[in-house]
C-alpha positions in Angstrom: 88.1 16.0 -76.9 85.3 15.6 -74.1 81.5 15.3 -75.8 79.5 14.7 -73.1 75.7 13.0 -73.9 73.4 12.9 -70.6 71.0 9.6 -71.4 68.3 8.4 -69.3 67.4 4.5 -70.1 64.0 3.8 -68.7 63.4 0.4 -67.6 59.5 0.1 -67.7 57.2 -2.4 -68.4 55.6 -1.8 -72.0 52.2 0.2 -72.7 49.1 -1.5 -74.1 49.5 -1.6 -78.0 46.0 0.3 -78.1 47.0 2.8 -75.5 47.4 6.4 -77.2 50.8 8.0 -78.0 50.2 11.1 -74.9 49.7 8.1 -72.2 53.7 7.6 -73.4 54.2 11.3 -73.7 53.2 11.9 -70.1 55.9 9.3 -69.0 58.8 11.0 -70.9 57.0 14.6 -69.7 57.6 13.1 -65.9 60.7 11.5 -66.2 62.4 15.0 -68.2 60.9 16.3 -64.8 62.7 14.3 -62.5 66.2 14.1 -65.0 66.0 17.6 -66.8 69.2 17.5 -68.0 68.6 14.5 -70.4 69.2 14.8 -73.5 68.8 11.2 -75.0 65.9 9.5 -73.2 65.4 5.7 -74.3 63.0 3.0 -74.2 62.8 -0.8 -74.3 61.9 -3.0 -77.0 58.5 -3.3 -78.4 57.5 -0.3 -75.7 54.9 1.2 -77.2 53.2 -2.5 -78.3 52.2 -4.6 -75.8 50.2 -7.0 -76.5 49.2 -10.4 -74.6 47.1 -13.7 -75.1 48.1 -16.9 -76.8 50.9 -16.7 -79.5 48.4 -16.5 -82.6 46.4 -14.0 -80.6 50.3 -12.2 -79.8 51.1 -12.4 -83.9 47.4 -11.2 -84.5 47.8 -7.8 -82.1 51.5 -7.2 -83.3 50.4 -6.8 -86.9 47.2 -4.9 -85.7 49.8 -2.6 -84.2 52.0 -2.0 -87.2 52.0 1.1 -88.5 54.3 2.4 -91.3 57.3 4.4 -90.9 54.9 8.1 -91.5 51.9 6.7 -89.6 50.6 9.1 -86.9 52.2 7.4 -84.1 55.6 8.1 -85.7 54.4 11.9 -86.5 53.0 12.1 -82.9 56.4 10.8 -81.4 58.1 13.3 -83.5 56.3 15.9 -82.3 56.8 14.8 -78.7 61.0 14.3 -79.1 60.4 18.6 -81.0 58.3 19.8 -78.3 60.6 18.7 -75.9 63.8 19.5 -77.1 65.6 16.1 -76.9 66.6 13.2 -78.5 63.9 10.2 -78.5 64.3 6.3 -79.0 61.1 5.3 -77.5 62.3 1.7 -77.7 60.9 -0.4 -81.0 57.5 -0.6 -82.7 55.9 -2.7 -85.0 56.3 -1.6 -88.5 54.3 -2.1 -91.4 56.9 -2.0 -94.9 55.9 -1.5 -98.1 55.4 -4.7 -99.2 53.1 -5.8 -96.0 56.3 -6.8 -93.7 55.7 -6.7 -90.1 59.6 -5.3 -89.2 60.3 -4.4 -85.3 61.8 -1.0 -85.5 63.8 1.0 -83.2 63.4 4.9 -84.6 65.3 8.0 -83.2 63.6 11.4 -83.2 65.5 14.7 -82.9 64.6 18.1 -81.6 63.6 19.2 -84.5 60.8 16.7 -84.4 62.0 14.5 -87.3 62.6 10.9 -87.8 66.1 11.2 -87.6 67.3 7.3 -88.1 65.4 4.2 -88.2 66.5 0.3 -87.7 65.0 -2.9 -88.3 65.9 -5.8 -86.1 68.3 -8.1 -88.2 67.7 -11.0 -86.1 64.5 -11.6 -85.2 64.5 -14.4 -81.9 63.3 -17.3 -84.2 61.5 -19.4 -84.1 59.5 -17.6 -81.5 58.7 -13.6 -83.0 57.1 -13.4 -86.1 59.2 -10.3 -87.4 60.5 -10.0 -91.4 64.1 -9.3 -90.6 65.7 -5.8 -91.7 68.5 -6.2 -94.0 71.1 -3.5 -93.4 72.9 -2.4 -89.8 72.2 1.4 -88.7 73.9 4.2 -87.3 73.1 7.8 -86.9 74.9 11.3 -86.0 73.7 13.3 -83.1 74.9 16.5 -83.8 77.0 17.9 -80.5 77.6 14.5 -79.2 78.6 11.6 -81.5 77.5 8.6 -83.3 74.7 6.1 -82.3 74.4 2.6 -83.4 71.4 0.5 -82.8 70.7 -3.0 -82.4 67.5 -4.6 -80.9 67.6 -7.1 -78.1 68.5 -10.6 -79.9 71.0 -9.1 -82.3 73.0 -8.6 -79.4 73.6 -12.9 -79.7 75.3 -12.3 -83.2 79.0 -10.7 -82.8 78.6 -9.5 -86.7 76.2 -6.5 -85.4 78.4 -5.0 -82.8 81.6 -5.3 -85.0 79.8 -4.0 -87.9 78.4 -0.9 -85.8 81.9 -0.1 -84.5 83.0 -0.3 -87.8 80.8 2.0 -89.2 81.9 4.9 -85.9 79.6 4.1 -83.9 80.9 5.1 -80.5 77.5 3.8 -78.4 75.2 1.1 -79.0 71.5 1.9 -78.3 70.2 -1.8 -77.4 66.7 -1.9 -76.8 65.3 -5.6 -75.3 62.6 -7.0 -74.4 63.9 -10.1 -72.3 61.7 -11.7 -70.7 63.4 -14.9 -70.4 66.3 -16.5 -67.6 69.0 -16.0 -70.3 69.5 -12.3 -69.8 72.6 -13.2 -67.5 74.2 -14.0 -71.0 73.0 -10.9 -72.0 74.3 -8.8 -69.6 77.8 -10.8 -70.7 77.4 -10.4 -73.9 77.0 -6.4 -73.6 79.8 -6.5 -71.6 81.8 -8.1 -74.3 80.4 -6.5 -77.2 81.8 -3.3 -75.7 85.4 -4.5 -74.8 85.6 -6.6 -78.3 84.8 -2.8 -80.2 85.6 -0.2 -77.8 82.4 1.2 -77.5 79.5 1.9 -74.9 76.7 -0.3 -74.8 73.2 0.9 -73.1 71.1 -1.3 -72.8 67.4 -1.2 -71.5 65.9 -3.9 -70.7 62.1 -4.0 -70.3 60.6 -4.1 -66.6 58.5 -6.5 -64.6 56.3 -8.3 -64.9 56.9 -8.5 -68.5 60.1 -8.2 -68.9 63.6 -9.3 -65.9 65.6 -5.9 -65.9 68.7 -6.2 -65.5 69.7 -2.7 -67.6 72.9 -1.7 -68.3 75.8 1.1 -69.6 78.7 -0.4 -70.1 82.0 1.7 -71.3 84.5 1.0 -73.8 86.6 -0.7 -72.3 83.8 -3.2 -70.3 83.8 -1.6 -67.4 79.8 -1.7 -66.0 78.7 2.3 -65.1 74.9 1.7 -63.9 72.9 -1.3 -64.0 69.7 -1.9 -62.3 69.9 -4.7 -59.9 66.1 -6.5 -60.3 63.5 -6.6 -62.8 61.8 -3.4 -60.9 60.6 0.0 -62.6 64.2 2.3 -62.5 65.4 5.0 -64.9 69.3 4.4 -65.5 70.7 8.2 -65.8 74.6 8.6 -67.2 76.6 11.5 -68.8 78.8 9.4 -71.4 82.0 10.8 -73.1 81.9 9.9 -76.5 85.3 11.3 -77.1 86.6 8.1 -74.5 86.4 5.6 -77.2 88.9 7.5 -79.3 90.8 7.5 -76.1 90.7 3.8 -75.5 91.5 3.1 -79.1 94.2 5.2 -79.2 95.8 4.3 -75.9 94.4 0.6 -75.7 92.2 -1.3 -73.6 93.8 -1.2 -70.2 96.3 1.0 -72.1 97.4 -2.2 -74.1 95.2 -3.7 -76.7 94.4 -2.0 -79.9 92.6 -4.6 -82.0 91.4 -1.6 -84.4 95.2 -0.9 -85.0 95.8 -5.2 -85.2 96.6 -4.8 -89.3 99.0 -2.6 -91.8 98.1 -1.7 -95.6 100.9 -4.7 -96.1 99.5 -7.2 -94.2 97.9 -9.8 -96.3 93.6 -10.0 -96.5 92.5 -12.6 -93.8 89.7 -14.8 -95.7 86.4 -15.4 -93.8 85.0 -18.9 -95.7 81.6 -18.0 -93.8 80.8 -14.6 -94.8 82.5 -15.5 -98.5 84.9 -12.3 -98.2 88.1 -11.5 -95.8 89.2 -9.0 -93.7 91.0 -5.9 -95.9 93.8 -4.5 -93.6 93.7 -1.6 -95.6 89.6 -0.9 -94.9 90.0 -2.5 -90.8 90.1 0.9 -89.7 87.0 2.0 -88.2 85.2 5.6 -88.9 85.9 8.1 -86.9 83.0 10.6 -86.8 85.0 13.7 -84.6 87.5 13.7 -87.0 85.3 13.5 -90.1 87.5 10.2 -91.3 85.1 8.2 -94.0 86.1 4.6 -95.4 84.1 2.6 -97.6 80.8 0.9 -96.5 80.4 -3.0 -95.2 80.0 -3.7 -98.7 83.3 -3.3 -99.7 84.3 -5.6 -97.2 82.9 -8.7 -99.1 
């Protein structure tokens, strides 16, 4: 069954960690203007932080900028995503836990102008970011359209996050980077592959010059690239995904052959996994499937 989601991905360079929340609003106000059928509008990593000097003076400004989770830039962006009627990721933001950690957090508003999900990057780019690393992967129901799953730009380097996201039904992962580096060629690859490996869309917005190198991208389930900007200029990606093709691709196969989430039967033995201490469960492979309401245990019981 077709569930269509009409995204925008905006690849801009990121606002001044000092500017106010309605310099951001305006943006979103003028790009709803240009694309008014959007209903998921997305930003890059660290968006709504940008900071610059040395890397003390960088560390200094990022925790500066940390607010917690119901600070009144979150209740102002929740206010923006009701007022407007759509679905916000304005890209991460510094995050101030309870215990004083500085976590980089992507957060998805609704229309109702709640905080509707929240993720904190697992894998911080070390040694270079000074981020506490979340501990758990995320993924979020959008009513009418399907299931998120987020990851934040340097996560996409560890295979676990994808895998686990798919796992848990997530039929698009929202990837918000901040690459500002030549290895986003790899990147690009490694969305690419993320999406064939799980049978999912990826999207993923990269931020603009002359911060960030571009190079944004949707990629569908089975790998195929939909939009990608070509250069590290300003551009707004616009897509309509069907969330109901990944149960079309799993079902039928990857170029109508492969069906890795089908690879196991309940009398297959566990494969162990010496790194992760635990195995694959051929009786728990299966991944969620959010249309049909299908639930099996959490990562957890995977270990």
């Amino acid at each position: 069954m077709s569930r269509l989601l009409p995204l925008a991905l905006a690849q801009v360079s990121p606002q001044a960690a000092t500017a106010p929340v309605s310099e951001f609003a305006g943006d979103v106000e003028r790009l709803l203007a240009r694309h008014p059928r959007t209903r998921l509008v997305v930003h890059p990593e660290l968006h709504l932080c940008g900071v610059e000097g040395t890397d003390p003076e960088r560390t200094a400004r990022l925790q500066d900028a940390a607010e917690p989770l119901d600070g009144p830039r979150s209740r102002q962006l929740g206010e923006l995503a009701g007022d407007l009627g759509i679905w916000l990721v304005p890209g991460s933001a510094c995050e101030r836990g309870e215990n004083g950690e500085l976590f980089n957090t992507a957060a998805c508003y609704s229309p109702a102008g709640e905080l509707h999900a929240f993720y904190r990057k697992v894998f911080p780019w070390r040694p270079y970011e000074p981020y506490d690393p979340g501990d758990r992967f995320v993924v979020a129901d959008v009513p009418e359209f399907g299931r998120l799953g987020f990851s934040i730009c340097y996560d996409s380097w560890f295979p676990e996050v994808a895998r686990h996201l798919a796992w848990m039904g997530a039929e698009v992962i929202i990837n918000p980077v901040q690459t500002t580096t030549n290895d986003r060629e790899q990147e690009i690859v490694l969305a690419r592959a993320h999406a064939i490996a799980n049978q999912v869309f990826v999207a993923s917005v990269n931020a603009a010059g002359p911060v960030g190198v571009g190079g944004s991208l949707i990629v569908d389930p089975e790998g195929r690239v939909r939009q990608q900007a070509t250069g590290s200029e300003t551009e707004v990606l616009t897509d309509v995904l069907d969330l109901g093709e990944v149960a079309r691709v799993r079902a039928s196969g990857t170029a109508g052959l492969n069906r890795m989430w089908s690879q196991f039967t309940d009398h297959d033995s566990p494969v162990e996994l010496p790194l992760y201490q635990g195995r694959i469960e051929p009786a728990t492979w299966h991944p969620e499937i959010p249309e049909a309401g299908i639930r099996i245990p959490g990562p957890e019981a995977a270990g």
